[in-house]
C-alpha positions in Angstrom: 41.7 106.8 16.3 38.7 104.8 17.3 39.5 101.6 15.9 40.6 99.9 19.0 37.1 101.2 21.0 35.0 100.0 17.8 36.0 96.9 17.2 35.7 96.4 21.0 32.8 95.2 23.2 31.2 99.2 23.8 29.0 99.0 20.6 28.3 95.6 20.7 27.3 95.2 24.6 25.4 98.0 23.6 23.9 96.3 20.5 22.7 93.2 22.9 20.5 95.2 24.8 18.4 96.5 21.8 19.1 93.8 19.4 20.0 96.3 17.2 23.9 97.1 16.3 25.0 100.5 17.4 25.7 103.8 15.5 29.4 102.9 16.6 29.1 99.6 15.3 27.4 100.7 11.9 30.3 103.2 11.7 33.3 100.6 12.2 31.1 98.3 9.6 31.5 101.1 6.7 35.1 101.8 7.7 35.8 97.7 7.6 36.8 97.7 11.4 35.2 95.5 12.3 36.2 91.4 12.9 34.2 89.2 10.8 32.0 87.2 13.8 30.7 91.2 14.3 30.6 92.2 10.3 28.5 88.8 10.0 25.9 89.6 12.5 25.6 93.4 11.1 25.0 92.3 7.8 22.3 90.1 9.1 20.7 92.5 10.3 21.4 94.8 7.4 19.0 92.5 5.3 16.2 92.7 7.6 16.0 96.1 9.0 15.6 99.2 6.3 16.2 101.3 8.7 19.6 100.4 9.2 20.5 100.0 5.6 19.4 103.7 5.5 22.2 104.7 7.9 24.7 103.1 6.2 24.2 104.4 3.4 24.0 107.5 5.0 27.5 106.9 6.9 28.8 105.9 3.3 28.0 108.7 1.9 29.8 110.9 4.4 32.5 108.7 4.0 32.8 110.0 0.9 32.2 113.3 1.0 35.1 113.4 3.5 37.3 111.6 1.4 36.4 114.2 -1.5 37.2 117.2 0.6 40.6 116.1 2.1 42.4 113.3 0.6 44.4 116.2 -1.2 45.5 117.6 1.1 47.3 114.4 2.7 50.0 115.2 -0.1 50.8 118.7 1.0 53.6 119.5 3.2 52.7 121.0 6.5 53.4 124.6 7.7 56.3 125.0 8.8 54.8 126.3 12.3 52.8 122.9 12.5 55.7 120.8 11.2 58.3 122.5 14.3 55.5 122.0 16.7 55.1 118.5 15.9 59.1 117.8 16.2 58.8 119.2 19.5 60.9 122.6 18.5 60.0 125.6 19.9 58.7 128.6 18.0 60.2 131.8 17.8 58.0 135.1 18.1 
């Protein structure tokens, strides 16, 4: 996962040259990745740039939309193919 590389300094050195947070920044924002000096300055900037609300809200709604489409399928077993792969067993032909 990205978690580690977005709530690390790549977005936000990025955002310092701009002054504008990054698209990986916005991202770990919606997912709550980030720490809260970082969240703090985003929402900040949240309140004075439309723009950036926009892609947000965007990003949220993707969130979403994602979530709709596969959170079911978290609770269903995995293929038995995928499942002996994953344990490292090796198939039979």
């Amino acid at each position: 996962m990205l978690s580690g590389l977005r709530s690390g300094s790549m977005g936000t050195d990025m955002a310092k040259k701009n002054g504008r947070p990054s698209d990986l920044d916005l991202q770990a924002y919606v997912d709550g990745e980030l720490d809260a000096e970082r969240r703090a300055e985003i929402k900040s900037a949240l309140r004075r740039d439309r723009a950036l609300r926009d892609i947000v809200h965007r990003y949220e709604v993707q969130k979403r939309a994602v979530h709709r489409i596969f959170d079911g399928a978290l609770g269903e077993p995995l293929p038995e193919p995928l499942a002996k792969l994953i344990k490292g067993k090796p198939r039979k032909n």
